[in-house]
Backbone bond lengths (Angstrom), bond angles and torsions (degrees), N, CA, C in turn:
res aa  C-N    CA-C-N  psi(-1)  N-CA   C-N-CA  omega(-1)  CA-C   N-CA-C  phi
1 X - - - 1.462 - - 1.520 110.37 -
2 X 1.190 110.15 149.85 2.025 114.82 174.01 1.322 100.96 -73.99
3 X 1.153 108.78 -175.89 1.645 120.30 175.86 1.432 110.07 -72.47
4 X 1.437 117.97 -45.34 1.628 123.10 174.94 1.570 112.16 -55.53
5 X 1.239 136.07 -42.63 1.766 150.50 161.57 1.434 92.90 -35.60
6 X 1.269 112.07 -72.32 1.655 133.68 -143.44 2.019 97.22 -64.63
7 X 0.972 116.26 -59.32 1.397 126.88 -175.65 1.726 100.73 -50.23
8 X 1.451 99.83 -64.28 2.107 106.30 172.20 1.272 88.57 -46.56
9 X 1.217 136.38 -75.84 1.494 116.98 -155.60 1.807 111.69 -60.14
10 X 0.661 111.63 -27.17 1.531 105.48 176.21 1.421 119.93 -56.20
11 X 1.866 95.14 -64.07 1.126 126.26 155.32 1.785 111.39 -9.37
12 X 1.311 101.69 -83.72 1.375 104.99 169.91 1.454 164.13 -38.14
13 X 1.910 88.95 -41.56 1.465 104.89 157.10 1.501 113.04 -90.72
14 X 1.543 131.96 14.16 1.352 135.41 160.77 1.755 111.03 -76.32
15 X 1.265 101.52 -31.85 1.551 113.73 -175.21 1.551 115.25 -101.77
16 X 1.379 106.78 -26.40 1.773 105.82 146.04 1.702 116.36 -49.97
17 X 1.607 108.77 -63.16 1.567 96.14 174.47 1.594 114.23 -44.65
18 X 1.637 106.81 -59.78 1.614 100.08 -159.02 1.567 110.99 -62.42
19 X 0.913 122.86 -19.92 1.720 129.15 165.32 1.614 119.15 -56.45
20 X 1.447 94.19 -60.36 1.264 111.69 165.61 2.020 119.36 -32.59
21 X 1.183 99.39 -59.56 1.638 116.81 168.81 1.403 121.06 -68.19
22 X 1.749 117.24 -31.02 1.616 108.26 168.21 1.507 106.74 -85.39
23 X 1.254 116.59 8.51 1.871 115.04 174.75 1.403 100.42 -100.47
24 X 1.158 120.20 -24.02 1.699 124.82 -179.52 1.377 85.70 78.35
25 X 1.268 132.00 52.06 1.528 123.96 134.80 1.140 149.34 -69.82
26 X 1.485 101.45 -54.73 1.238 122.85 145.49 1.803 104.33 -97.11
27 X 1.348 96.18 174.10 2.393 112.16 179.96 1.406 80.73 -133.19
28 X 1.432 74.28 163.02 2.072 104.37 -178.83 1.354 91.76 -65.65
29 X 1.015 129.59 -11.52 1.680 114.59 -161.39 1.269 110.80 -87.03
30 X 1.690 99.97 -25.70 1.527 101.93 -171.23 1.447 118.75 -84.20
31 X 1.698 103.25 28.81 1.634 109.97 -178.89 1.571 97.33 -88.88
32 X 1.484 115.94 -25.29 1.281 126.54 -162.00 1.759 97.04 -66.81
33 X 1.028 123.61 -59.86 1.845 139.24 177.08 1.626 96.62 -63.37
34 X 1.611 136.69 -39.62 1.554 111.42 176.55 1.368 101.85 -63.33
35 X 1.416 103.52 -48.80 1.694 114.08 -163.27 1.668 113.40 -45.54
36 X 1.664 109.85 -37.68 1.179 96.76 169.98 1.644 130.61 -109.20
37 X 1.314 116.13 36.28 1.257 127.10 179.27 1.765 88.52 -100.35
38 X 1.188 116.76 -59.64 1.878 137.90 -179.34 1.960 77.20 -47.15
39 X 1.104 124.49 -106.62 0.925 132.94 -121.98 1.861 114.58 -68.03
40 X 1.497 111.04 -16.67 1.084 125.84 146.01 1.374 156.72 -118.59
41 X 1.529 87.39 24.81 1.557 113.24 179.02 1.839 114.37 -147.69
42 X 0.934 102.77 -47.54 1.624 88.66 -174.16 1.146 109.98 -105.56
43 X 2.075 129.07 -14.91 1.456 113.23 168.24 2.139 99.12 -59.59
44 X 1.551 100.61 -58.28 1.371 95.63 -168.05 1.391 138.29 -63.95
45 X 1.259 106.31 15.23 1.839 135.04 -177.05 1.651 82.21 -93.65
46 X 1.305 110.92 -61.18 1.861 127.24 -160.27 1.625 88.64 -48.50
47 X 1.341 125.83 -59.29 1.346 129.98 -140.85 1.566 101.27 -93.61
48 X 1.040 118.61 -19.84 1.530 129.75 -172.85 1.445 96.98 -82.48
49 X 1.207 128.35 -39.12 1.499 120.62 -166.08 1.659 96.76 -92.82
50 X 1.111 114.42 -29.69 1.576 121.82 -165.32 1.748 86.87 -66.22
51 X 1.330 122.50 -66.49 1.284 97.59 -170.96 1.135 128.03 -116.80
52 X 1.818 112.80 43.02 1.431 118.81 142.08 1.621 121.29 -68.99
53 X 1.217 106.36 -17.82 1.497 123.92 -138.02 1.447 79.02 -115.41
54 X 1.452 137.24 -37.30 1.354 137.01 -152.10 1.705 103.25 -68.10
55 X 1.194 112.42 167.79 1.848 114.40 170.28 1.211 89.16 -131.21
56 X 1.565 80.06 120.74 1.853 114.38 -172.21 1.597 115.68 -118.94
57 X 1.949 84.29 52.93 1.795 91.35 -173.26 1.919 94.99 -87.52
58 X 1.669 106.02 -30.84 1.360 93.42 169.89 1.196 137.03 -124.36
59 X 2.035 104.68 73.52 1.391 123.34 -175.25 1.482 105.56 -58.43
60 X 1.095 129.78 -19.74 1.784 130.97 -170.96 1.358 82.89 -84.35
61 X 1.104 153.33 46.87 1.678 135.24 167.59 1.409 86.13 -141.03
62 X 1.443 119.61 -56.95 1.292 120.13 -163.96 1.490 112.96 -47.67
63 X 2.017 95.82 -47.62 1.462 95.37 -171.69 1.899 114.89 -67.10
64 X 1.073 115.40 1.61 1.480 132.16 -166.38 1.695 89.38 -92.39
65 X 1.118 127.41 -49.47 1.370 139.41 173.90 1.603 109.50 -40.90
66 X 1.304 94.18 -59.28 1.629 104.88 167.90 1.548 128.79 -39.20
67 X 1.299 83.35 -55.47 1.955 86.56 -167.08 1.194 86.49 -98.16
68 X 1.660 141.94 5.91 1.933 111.05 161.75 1.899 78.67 -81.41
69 X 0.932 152.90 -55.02 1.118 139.52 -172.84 1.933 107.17 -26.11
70 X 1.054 96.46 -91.38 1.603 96.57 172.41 1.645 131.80 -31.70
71 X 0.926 88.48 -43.55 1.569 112.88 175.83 1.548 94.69 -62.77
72 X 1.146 133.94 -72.74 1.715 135.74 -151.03 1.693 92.86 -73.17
73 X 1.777 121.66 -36.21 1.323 126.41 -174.61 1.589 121.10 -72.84
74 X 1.333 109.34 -4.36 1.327 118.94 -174.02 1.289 104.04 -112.07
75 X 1.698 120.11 -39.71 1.736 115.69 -169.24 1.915 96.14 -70.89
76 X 1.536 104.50 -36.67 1.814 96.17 179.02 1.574 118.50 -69.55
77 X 1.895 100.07 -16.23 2.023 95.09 -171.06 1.912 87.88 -81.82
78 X 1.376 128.51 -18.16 1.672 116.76 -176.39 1.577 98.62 -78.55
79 X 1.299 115.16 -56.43 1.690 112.56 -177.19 1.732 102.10 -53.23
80 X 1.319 120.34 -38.59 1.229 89.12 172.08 1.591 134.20 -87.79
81 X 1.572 119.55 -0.34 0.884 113.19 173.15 1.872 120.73 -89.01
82 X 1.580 93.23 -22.07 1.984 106.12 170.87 1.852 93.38 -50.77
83 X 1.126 126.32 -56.16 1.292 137.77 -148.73 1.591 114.74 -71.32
84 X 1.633 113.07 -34.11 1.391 122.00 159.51 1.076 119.27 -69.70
85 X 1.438 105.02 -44.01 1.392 110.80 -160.74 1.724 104.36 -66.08
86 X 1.772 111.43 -38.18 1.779 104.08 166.53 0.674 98.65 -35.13
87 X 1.848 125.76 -71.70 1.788 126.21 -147.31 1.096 136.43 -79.33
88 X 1.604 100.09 22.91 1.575 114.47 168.30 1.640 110.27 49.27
89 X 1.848 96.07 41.49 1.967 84.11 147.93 1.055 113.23 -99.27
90 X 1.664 104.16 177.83 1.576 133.08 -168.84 1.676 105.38 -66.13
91 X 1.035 138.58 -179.97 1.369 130.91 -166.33 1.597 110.88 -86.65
92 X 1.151 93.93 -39.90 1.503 127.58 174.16 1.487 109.28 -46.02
93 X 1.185 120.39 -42.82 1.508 133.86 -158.06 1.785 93.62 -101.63
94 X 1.528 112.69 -49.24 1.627 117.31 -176.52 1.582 94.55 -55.35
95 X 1.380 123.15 -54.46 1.589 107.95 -151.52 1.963 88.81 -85.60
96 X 0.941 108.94 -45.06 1.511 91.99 175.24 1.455 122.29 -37.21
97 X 0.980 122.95 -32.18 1.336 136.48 -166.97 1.397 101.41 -82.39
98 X 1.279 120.16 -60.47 1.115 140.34 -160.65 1.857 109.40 -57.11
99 X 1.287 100.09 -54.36 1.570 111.10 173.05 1.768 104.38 -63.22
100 X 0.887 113.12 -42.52 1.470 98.22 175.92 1.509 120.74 -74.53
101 X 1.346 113.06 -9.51 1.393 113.10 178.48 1.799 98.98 -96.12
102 X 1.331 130.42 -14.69 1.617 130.76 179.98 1.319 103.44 -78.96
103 X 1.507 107.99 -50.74 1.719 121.57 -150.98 2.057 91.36 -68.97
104 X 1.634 105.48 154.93 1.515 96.89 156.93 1.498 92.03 -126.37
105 X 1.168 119.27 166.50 1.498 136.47 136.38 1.496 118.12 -47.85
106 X 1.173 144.75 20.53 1.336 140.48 -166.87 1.098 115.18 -76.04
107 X 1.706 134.42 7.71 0.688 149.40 143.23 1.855 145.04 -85.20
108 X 1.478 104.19 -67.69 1.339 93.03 153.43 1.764 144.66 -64.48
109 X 1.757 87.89 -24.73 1.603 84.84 170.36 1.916 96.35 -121.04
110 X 1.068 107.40 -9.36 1.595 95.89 166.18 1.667 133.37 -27.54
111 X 1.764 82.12 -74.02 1.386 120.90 178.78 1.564 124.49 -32.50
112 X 1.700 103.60 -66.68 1.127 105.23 169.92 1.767 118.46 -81.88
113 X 0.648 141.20 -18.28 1.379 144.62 178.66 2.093 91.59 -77.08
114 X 1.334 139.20 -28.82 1.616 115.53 178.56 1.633 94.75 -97.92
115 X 1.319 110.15 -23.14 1.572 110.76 -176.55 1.225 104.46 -45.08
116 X 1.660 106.32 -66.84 1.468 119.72 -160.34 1.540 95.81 -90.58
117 X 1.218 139.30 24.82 1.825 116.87 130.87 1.044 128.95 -153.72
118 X 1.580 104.26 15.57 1.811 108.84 151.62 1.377 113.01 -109.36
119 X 1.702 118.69 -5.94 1.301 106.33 174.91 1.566 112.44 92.96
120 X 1.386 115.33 175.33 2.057 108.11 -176.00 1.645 104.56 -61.77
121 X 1.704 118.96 -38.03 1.462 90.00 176.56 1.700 118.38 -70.58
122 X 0.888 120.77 -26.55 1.547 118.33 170.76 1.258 89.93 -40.35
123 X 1.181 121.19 -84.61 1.603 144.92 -142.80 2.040 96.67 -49.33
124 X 1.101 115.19 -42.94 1.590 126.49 164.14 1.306 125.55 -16.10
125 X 1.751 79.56 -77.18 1.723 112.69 168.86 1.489 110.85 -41.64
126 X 1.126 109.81 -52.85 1.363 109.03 -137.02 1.690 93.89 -100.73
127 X 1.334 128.96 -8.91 1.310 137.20 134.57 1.501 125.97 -32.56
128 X 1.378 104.53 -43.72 1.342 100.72 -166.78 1.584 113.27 -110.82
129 X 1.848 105.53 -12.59 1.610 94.08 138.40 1.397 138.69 -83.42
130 X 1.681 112.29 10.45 1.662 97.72 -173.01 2.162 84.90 -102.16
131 X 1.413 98.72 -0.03 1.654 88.34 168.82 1.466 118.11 -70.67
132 X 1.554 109.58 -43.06 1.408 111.55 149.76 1.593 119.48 -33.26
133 X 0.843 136.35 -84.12 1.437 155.12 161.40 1.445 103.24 -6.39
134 X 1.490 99.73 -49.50 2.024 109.32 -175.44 1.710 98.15 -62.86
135 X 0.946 115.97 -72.54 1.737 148.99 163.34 1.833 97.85 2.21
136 X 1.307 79.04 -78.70 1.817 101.19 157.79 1.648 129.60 -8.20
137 X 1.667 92.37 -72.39 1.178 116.51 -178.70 1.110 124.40 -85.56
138 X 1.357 118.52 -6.03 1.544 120.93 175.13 1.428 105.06 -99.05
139 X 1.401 133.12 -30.40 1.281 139.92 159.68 1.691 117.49 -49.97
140 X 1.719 118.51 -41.86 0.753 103.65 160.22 2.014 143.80 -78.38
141 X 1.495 84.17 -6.81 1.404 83.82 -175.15 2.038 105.64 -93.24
142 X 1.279 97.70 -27.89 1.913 106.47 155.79 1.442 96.86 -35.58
143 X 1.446 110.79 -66.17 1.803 108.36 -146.31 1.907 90.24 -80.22
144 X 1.044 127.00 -13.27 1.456 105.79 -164.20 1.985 92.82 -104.48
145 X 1.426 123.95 -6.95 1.157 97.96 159.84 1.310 122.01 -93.59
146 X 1.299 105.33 3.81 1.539 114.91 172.36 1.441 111.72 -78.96
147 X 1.490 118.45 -42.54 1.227 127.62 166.07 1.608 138.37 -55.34
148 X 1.584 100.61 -24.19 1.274 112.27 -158.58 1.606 108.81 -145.03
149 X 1.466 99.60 -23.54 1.619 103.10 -175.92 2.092 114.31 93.44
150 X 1.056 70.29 157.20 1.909 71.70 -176.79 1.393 106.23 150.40
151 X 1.796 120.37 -176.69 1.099 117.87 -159.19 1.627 105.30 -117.67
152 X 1.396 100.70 119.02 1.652 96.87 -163.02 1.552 108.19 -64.28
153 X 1.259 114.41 -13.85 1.613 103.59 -175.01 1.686 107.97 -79.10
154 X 1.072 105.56 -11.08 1.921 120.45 162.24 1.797 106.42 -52.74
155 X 1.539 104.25 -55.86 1.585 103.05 -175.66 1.508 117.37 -70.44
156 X 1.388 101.89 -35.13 1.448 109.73 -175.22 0.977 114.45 -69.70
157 X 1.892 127.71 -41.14 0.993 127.03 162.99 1.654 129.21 -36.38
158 X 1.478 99.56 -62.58 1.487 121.41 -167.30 1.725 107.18 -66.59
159 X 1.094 123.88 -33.61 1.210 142.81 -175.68 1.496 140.42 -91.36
160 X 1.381 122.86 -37.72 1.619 155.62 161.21 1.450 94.47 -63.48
161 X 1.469 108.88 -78.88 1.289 122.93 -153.09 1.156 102.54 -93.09
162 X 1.528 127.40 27.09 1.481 124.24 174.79 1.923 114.94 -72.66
163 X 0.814 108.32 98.12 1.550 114.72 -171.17 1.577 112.85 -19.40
164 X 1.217 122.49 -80.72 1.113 128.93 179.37 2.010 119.66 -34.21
165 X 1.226 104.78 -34.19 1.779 112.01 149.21 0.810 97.52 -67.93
166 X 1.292 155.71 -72.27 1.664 138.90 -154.88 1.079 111.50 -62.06
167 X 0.901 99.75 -9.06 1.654 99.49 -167.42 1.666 106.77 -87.55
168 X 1.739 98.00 -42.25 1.842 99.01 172.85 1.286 117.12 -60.62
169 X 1.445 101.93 -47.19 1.446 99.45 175.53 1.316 121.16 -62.56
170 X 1.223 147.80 -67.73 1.432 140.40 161.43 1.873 121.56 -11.24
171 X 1.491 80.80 -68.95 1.569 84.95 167.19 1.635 116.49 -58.45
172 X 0.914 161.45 -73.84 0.975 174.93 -74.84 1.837 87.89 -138.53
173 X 1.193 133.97 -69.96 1.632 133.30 160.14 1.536 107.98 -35.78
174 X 1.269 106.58 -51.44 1.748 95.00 -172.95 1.550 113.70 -77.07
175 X 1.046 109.32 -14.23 1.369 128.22 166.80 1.366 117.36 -54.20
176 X 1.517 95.38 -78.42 1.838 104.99 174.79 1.394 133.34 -67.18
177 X 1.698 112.55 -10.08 1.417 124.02 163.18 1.344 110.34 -98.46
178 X 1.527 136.59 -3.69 1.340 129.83 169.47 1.648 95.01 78.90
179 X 1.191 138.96 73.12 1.131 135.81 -139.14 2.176 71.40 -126.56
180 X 1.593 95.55 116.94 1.843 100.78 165.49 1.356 110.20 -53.82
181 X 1.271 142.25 154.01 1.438 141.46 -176.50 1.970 87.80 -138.33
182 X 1.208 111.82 -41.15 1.632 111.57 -173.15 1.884 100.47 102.17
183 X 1.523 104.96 -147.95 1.444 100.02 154.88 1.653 117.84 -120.39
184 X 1.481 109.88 -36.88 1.422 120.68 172.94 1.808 109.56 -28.43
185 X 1.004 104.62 -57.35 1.683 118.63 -175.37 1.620 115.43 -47.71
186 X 1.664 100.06 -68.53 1.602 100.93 169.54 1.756 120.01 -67.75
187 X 1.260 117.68 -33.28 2.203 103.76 167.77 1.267 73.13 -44.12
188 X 1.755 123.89 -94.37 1.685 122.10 -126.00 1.557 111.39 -49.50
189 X 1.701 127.61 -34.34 0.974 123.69 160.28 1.737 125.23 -43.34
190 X 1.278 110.04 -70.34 1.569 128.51 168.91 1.671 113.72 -38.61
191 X 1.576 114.16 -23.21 1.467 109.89 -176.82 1.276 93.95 -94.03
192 X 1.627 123.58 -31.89 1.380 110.17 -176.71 1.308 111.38 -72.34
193 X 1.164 111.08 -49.73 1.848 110.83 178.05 1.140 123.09 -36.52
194 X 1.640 108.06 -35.58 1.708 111.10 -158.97 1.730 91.22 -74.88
195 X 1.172 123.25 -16.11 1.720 111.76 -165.37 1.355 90.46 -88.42
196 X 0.950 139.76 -21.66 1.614 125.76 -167.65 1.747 107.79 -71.84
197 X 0.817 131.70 -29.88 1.281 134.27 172.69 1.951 110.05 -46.56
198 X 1.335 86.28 -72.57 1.516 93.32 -159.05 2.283 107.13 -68.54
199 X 1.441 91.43 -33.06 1.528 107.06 167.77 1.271 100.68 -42.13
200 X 1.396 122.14 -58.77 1.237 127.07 -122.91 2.410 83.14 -87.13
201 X 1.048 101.10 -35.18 1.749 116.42 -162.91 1.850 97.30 -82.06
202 X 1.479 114.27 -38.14 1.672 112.48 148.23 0.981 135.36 -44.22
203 X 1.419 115.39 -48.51 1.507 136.84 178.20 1.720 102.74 -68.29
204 X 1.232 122.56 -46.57 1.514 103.26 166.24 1.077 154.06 -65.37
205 X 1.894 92.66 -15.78 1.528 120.47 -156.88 1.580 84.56 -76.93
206 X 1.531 116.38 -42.44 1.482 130.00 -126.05 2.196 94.95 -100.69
207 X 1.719 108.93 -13.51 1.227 142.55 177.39 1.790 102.81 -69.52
208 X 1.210 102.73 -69.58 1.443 144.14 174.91 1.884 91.47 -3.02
209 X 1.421 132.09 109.30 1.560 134.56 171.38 1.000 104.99 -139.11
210 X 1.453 120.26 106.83 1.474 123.40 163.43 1.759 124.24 -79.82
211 X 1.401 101.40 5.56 1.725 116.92 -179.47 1.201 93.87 -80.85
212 X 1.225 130.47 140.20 1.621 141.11 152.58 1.538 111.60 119.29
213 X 1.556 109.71 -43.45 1.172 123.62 -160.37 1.800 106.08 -44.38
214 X 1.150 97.43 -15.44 1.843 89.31 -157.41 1.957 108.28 -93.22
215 X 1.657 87.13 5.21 1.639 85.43 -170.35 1.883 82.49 -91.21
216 X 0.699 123.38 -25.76 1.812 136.99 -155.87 1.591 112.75 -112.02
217 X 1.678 120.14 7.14 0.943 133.27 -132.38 1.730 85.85 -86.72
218 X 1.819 120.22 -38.75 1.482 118.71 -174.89 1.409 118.23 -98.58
219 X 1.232 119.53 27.19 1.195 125.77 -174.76 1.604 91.16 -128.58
220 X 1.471 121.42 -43.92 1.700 120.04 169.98 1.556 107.15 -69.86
221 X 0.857 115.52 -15.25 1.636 113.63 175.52 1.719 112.10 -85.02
222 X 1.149 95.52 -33.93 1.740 102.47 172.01 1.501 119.80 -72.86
223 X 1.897 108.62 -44.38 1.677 116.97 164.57 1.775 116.52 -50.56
224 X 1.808 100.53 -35.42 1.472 101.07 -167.87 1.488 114.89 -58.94
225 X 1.531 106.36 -48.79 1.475 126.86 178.24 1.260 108.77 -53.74
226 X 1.090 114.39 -69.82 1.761 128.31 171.40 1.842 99.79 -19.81
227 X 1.533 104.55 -74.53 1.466 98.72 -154.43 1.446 104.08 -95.63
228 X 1.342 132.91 -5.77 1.613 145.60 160.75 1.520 113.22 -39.59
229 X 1.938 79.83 -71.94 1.495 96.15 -169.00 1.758 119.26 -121.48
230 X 1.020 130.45 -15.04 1.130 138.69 168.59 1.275 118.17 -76.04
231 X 1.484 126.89 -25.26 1.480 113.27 -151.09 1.549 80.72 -117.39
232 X 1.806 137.56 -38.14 1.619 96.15 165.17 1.432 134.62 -69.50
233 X 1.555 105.89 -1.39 1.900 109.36 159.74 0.694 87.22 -48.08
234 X 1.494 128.35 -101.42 1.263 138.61 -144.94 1.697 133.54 -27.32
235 X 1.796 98.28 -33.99 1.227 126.96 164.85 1.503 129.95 -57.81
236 X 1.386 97.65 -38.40 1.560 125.86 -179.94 1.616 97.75 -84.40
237 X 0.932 112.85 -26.49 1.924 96.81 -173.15 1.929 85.55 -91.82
238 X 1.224 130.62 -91.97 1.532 125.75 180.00 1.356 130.12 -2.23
239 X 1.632 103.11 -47.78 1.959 116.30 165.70 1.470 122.71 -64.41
240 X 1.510 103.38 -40.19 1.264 113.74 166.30 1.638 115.86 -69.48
241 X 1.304 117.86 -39.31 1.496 109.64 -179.45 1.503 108.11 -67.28
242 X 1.190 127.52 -23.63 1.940 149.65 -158.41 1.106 96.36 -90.02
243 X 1.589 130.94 -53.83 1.549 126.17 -163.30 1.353 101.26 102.78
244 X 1.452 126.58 28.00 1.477 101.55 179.35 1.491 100.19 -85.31
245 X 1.449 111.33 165.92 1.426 124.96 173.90 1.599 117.10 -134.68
246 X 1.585 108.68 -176.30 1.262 103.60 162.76 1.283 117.53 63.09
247 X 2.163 113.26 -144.45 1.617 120.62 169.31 1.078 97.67 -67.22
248 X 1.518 129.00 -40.11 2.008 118.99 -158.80 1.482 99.16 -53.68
249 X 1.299 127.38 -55.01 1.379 138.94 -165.71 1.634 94.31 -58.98
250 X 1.092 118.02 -88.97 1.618 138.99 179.78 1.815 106.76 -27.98
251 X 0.939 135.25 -50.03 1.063 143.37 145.52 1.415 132.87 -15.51
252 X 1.583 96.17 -68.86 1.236 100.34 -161.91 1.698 115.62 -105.30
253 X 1.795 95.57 12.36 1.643 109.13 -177.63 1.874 90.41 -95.63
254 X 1.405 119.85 -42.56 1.059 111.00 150.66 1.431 159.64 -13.01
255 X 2.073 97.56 -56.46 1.224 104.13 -173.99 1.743 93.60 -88.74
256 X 1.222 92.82 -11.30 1.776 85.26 -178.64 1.306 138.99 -83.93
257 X 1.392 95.15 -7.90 1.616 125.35 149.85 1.374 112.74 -82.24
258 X 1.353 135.01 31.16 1.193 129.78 166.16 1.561 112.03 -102.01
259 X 1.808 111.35 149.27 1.392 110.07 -164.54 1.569 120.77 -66.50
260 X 1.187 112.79 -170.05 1.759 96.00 156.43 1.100 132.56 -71.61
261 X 1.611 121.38 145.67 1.372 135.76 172.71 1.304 122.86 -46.38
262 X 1.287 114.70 131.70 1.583 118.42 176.80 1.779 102.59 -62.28
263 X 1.562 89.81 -43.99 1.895 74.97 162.05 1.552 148.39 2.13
264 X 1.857 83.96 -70.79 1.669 103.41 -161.37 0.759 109.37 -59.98
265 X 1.819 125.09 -40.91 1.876 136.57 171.11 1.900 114.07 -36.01
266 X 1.866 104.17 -32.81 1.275 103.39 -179.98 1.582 107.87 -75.99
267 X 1.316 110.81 -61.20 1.552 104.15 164.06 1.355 119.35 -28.93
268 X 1.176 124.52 -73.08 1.480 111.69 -162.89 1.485 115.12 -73.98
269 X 1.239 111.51 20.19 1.511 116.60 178.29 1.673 110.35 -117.21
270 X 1.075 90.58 -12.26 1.713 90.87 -164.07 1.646 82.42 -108.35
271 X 1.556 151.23 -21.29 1.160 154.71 148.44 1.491 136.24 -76.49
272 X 1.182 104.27 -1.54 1.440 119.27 -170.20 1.345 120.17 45.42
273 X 1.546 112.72 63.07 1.364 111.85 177.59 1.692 99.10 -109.26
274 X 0.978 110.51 -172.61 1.625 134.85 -164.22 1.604 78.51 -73.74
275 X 1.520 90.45 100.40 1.639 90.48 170.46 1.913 118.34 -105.44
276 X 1.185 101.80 -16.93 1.817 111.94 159.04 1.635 90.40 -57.26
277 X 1.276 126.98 -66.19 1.760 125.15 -152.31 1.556 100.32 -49.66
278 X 1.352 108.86 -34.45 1.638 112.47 -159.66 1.624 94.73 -88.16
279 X 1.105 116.42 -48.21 1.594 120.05 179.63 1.502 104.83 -47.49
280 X 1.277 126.65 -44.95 1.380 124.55 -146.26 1.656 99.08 -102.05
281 X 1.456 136.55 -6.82 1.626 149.80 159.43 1.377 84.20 -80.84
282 X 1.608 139.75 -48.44 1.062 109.62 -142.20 1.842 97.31 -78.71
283 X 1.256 108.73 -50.04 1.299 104.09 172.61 1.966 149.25 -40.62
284 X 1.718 85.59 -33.19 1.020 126.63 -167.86 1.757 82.44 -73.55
285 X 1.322 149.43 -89.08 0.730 138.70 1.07 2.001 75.37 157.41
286 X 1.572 92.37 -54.50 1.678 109.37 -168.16 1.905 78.73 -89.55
287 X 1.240 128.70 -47.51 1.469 110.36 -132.68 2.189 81.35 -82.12
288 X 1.304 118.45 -28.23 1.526 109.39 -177.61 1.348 116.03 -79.55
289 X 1.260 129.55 3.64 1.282 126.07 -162.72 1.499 86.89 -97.02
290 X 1.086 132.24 -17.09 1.514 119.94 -155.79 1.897 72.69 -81.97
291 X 1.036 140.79 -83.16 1.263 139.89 178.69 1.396 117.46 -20.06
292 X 1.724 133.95 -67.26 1.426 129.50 129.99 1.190 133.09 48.48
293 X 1.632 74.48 -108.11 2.004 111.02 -177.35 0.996 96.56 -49.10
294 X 1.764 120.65 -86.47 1.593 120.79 174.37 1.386 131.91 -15.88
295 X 1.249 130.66 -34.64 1.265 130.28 171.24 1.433 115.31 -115.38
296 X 1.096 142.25 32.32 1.253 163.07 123.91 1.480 112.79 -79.41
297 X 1.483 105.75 -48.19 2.148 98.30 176.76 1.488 96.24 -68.38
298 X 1.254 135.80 -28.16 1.448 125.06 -158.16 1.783 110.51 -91.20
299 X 1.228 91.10 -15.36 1.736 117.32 179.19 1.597 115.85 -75.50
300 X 1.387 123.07 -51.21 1.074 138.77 134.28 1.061 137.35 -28.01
């Protein structure tokens, strides 16, 4: 499929879930049970084979991939915090905001959106910017128990041992030691992987709340822009200063047009920040990107 196919198809099984949930087929709840089949079983099947399988003659690019990740996720979490901080919100509401304007999705909707139109090296790339993305999130939950207090074996937990990192790392060792797998090992891998895709586009459909949005409606309109359209500028000037080219470039201007992280909802819940503010960017945020992506992949 082209990139224009690939997005409709996404498109589609996002609105299979949300259908799915106004028939009472599936409940919102049952994002909680996809979320963790995807997130500890079939993203890290996906990512384990992606970069056993990957050619990692140019890991010095990848890791460059990384920190424009960080780099583009930090200049949008300051613009968004200059921008609250004018509009005189509560702290609660600034850092809520703020994490959803750093964090991307480059993972749950990353994945399949470079899978399905750059193929496994897309899919590479774009691995090793949602590690950025991880990076991200463990920095922020450092600074918010510093801020607020909490139990660090919460971050370490959630973060270290977040599967889908284990998963790079593993892969990436079995990779560089030529580690035998047989064949039995990679099908059962490859059958698990293949479900993470479409899981992963259910799980949003079935996410999907248009209640709230309207109290949060100019502050998600400000996150949308921010991480829509501002933050793969930003991407595009950094690659160009770096030398990226080619997929590395194309790739990773991409993932940087990805919406906010389902993440940030965990942050501001496990911190008690303005967790409607973060819900309502995140949505905001997920439901324009499908529009976005498409004209950013076609831009490219």
């Amino acid at each position: 499929m082209n990139s224009y196919e690939t997005i409709i198809a996404i498109v589609i099984m996002i609105i299979i879930g949300y259908v799915c949930r106004r028939l009472d087929f599936l409940k919102a709840e049952d994002t909680q049970t996809l979320n963790k089949i995807v997130v500890h079983i079939a993203i890290p099947a996906l990512i384990f084979l992606t970069m056993f399988n990957a050619d990692l003659s140019n890991i010095k690019t990848f890791g460059t991939i990384t920190l424009i990740c960080i780099t583009v996720g930090l200049i949008s979490g300051i613009i968004a915090y200059a921008f609250t901080y004018l509009k005189g919100y509560s702290p609660e509401t600034r850092w809520g905001v703020v994490v959803a304007s750093t964090l991307f999705n480059s993972g749950f909707l990353g994945y399949p959106v470079t899978l399905g139109v750059f193929g496994a090296a897309g899919l590479v790339r774009a691995v090793f910017f949602d590690v950025g993305s991880t990076i991200l999130f463990i920095l922020f939950g450092i600074f918010f128990l510093i801020l607020y207090g909490g139990r660090y074996q919460d971050i370490i937990k959630r973060s270290i041992f977040f599967p889908p990192l284990l998963a790079v790392i593993i892969g990436l060792l079995a990779n560089l030691f030529h580690l035998p797998l047989g064949s039995v090992i990679p099908s059962v891998l490859d059958y698990l992987g293949g479900a993470a895709i479409p899981m992963i586009m259910l799980s949003l459909g079935l996410s999907l709340e248009f209640r709230g949005i309207k109290e949060y409606f100019g502050v998600a309109s400000f996150v949308s822009v921010l991480k829509l359209v501002i933050s793969p500028i930003i991407a595009m000037i950094v690659v160009g200063l770096v030398g990226l080219s080619g997929l590395d470039r194309t790739v990773t201007i991409v993932e940087a047009g990805m919406p906010s992280a389902m993440l940030s909802l965990v942050l501001a819940i496990n911190y008690d920040l303005d967790m409607k503010a973060t819900a309502a960017c995140i949505f905001l945020t997920t439901s324009l990107s499908i529009i976005s992506l498409t004209l950013l992949i076609l831009f490219l």
